[in-house]
N, C-alpha and C positions, 0 to 999 in steps of 0.2 A: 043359497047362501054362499056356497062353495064360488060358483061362477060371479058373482056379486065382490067378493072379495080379489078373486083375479081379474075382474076388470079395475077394478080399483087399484090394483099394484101397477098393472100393464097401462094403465090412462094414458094418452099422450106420449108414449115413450117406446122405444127399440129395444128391444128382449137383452138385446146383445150389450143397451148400454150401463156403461158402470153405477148412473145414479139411478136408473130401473131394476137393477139389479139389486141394489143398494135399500130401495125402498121394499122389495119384495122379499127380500131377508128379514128386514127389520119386520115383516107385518107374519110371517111364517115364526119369527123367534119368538114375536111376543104372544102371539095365538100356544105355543109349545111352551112356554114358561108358564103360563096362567092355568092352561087345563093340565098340566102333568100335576103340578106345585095342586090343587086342587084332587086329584088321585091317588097323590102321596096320599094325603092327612086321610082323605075318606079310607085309602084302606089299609094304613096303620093303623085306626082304631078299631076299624072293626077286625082287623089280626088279633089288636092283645084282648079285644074285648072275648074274643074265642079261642084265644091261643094258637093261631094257625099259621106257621112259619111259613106255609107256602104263601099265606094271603099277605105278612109283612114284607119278604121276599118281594112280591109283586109290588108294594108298594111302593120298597126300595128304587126298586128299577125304574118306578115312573120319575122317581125324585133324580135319578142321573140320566132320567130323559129330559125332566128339567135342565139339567147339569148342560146336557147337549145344546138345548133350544140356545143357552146362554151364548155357546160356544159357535155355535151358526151366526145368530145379530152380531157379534164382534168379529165373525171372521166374514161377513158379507159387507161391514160397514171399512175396514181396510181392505180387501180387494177391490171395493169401490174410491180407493184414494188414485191421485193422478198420478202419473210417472212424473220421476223423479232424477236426479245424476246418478244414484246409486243403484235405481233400478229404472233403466232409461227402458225396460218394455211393460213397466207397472206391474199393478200388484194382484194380478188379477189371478194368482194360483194361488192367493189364500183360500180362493172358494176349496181349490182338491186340498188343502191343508187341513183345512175346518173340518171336510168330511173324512180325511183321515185318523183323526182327534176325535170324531162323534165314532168311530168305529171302534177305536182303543178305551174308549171310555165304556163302550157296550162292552165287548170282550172281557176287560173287568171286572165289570158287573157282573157277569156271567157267571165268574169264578167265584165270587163272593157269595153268590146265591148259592152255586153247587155245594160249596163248604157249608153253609147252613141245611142245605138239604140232606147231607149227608150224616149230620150231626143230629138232626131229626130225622133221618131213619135208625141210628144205632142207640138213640134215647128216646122213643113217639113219647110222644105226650096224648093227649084227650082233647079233641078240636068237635066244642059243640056251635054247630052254625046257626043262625040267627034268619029271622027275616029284612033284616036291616042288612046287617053281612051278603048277603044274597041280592038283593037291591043293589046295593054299592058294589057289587060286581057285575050285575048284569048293565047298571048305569057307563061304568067304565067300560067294559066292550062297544057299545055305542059309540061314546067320544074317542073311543082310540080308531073304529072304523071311520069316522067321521076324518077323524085326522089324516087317515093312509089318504083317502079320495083328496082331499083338499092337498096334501103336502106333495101327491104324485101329480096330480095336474099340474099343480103350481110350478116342481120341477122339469115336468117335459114343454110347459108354456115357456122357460128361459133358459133348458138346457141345463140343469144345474145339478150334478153330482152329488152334491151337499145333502140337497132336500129330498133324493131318490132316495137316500141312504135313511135319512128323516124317515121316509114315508116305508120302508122297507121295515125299519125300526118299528112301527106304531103295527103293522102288520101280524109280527113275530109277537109283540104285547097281545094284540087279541087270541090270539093262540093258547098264548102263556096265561093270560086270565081268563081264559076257558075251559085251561084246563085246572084253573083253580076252582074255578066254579061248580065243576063235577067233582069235584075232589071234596066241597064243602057239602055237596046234594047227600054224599055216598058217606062221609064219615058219619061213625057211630052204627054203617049198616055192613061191615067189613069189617075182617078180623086180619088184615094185616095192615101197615103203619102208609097207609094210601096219602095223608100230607104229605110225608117224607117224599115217595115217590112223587106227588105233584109238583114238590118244589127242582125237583131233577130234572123232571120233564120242564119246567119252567125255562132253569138253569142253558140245558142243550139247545132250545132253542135261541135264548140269548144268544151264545157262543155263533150255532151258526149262524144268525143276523148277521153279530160283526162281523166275521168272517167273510162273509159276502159283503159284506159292506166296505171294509177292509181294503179284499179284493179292486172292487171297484173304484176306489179311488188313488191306489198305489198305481194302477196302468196310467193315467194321465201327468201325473208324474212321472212316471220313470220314461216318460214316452212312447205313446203309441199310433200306430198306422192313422193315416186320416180316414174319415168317415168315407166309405164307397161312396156314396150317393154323391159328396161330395167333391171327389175323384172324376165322378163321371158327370156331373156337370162342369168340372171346370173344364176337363177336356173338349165337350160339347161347346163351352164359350168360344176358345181361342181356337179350334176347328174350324171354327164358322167361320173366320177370317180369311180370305185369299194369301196368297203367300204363306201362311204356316203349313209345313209337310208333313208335319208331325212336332209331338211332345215325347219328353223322359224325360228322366233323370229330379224327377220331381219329390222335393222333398219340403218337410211339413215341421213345422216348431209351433206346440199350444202354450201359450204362456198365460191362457186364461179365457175363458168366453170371451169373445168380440177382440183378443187382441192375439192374434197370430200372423205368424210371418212365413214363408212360402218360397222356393223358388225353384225352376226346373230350365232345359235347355228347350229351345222350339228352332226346330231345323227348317230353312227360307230357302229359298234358291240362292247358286252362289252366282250366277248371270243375274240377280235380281237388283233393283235401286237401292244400294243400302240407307242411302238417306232416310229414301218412305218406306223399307221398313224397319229402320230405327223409331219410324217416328210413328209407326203400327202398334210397335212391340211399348213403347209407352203409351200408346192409347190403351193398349191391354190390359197393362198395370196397373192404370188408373178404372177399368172397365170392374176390374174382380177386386179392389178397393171399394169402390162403391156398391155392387151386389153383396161381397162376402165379408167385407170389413178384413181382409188379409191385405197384409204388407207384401207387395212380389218385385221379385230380382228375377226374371228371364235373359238369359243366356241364348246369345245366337249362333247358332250351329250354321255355316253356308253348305249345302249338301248340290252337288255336281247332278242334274238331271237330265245329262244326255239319254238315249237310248239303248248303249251297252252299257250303261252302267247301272241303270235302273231294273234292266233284262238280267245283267247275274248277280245284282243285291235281290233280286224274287226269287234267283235261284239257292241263292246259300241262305235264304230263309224260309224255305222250302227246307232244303236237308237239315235245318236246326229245327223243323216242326216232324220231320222224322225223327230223332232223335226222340221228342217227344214234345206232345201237343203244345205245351207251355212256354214252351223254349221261341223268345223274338232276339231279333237285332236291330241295331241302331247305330247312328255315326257312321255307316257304310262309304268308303272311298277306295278309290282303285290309285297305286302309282307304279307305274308300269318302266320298266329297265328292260336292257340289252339279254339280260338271261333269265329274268321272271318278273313277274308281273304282283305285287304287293297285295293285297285283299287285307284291308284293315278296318274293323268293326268291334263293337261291344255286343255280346250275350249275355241277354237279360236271364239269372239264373234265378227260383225261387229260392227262399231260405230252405231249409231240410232237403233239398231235393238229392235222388236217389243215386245220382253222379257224383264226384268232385268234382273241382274248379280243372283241376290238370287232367283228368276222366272225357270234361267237358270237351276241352281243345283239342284233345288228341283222336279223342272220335269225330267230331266237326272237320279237324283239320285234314283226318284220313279222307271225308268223302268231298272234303273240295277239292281234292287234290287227284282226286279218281275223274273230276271234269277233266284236268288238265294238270300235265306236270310242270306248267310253267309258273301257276297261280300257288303263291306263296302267304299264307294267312298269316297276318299278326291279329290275336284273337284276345279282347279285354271283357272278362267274366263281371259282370254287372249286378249289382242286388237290389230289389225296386224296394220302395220306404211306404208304397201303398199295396194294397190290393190288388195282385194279378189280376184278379177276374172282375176289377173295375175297366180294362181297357186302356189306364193310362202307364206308356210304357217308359 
């Protein structure tokens, strides 16, 4: 069923695009509105039918997992609108908006359960369970694992933050209605207020849901590093081309699945044709446009490939991998005068690393200058926007 439905959202269509994406919201929100909104009622009655705040509790939470599903279809059907003047890279960070809104809505929830839980453990009441009761919660763990599988595929089939957070959600519910369940087995056989505590236990796990969930989609907004995998295939792309000597300086803006923009410097020979490879570096352009669906701006670096000068940019990137393993350069030139000789490059520094920036140059600078007293470094401390230990520098 599960796979049936994601070939049905993904039919004919590119993961990445706005109207597949579009379609596969709408069919995740209205699957999550029907079975939650159907959860609620089954176990609101059977709560007052037993008086069991931890099983209303539960109930609650499915009804603002409804609340959610709503909040997914509306935010999957305006990230799927086109760019605009006002937002000339489209709309496509409603998706991390929505999931930030499905996670504040969890959190919530959370807090309103814990206050009921709390309130029934310093007043219990008598929670006699039922065969019906018992039913409609074993029925409900079913449909909410059913949900996790179906909402987690369906997010890693289009990449989709939203519906991780969805499926992480339905996850934390089977939990949370299992432990209502033992909670209803074991009342009347325990002499202390074992609802109360289930509905706590319900409550913490809510919390950490959103939390994690929270977590998860505030990084995509506030910006984060691009995907390794991603790093090291595009280096592998424009590697492959003659004339490129190298990449850096590469840096990544997500403005939403399938709409991101991109751009880094790729260092040519400076003896090379600049024509053809001007007219390389837009075939490249258009090369990782069409594989990766990113907009790129490459920068040409012309780097001087004589013999000395290739022989002491290996050596001062040599004593920058003394310093320590991590440590590369780039933009390497030499300009040479009547009483020293210029050595001017970027060192690629990690974030936190265990030097300063002024640490950096001055120990670098000490052992260039131990080759020769004439070599005179100008030294520009660099911060890379991906993954070191993706390779692309």
């Amino acid at each position: 069923m599960i796979h049936l439905l994601i070939r049905a959202c993904l039919k004919d269509g590119d993961p990445n695009s706005p109207a597949v994406r579009r379609r596969c919201g709408t069919v995740a929100g209205g699957v999550g509105i029907g079975l939650n909104a159907l959860l609620f009622l089954g176990k609101v009655i059977a709560g007052l039918a037993t008086a069991s705040v931890a099983m209303i509790a539960d109930g609650v939470n499915n009804l603002s997992d409804a609340a959610s599903s709503v909040v997914t279809l509306i935010g999957f059907r305006l990230a799927g609108q086109e760019a605009d003047a006002e937002h000339p890279f489209g709309h496509g960070r409603m998706e991390y908006v929505t999931g930030l809104i499905v996670a504040l809505a969890i959190l919530l929830m959370g807090v309103e359960v814990g206050k009921s839980a709390v309130d029934a453990l310093l007043h219990p009441q008598p929670v006699q369970a039922s065969a019906l009761s018992l039913a409609i919660l074993a029925a409900a763990i079913a449909v909410k694992l059913w949900m996790f599988f179906f909402n987690r595929a369906l997010g890693r089939a289009i990449g989709s933050q939203a519906m991780e957070a969805t499926a992480a959600d339905s996850l934390s519910d089977v939990a949370s209605t299992s432990v209502v369940l033992l909670s209803a087995l074991l009342s009347g056989r325990v002499n202390f207020p074992i609802d109360g505590l289930a509905g706590l236990a319900v409550a913490l796990l809510i919390l950490k849901t959103g939390w994690e969930a929270a977590r998860e989609t505030l990084d995509p907004l506030l910006g984060r590093p691009m995907d390794p995998e991603l790093a090291q295939d595009i280096d592998k792309l424009v590697m492959s081309h003659n004339n490129i000597l190298g990449i850096h300086d590469l840096v990544y803006h997500d403005y939403g699945p399938g709409r991101a923009m991109m751009s880094f410097h790729a260092e040519v020979p400076a003896d090379g044709d600049f024509l053809a490879i001007h007219d390389l570096i837009d075939h490249i352009e258009r090369e990782l446009k069409t594989k990766h669906h990113i907009e790129t701006v490459i920068h040409m670096d012309p780097v001087v490939c004589d013999e000395r000068t290739s022989q002491l940019r290996e050596q001062v990137a040599a004593l920058a991998r003394e310093i320590d393993p991590v440590l590369t350069i780039h933009d390497f030139r030499i300009t040479p005068g009547p009483e020293h000789t210029n050595l001017i490059f970027d060192v690629l520094v990690p974030h936190g690393f265990r030097l300063t920036d002024s640490q950096v140059r001055t120990e670098l600078s000490g052992r260039i200058k131990a080759l020769s007293e004439r070599y005179f470094p100008v030294i520009q401390v660099d911060r890379s926007y991906v993954d070191l230990r993706t390779g692309v520098k």
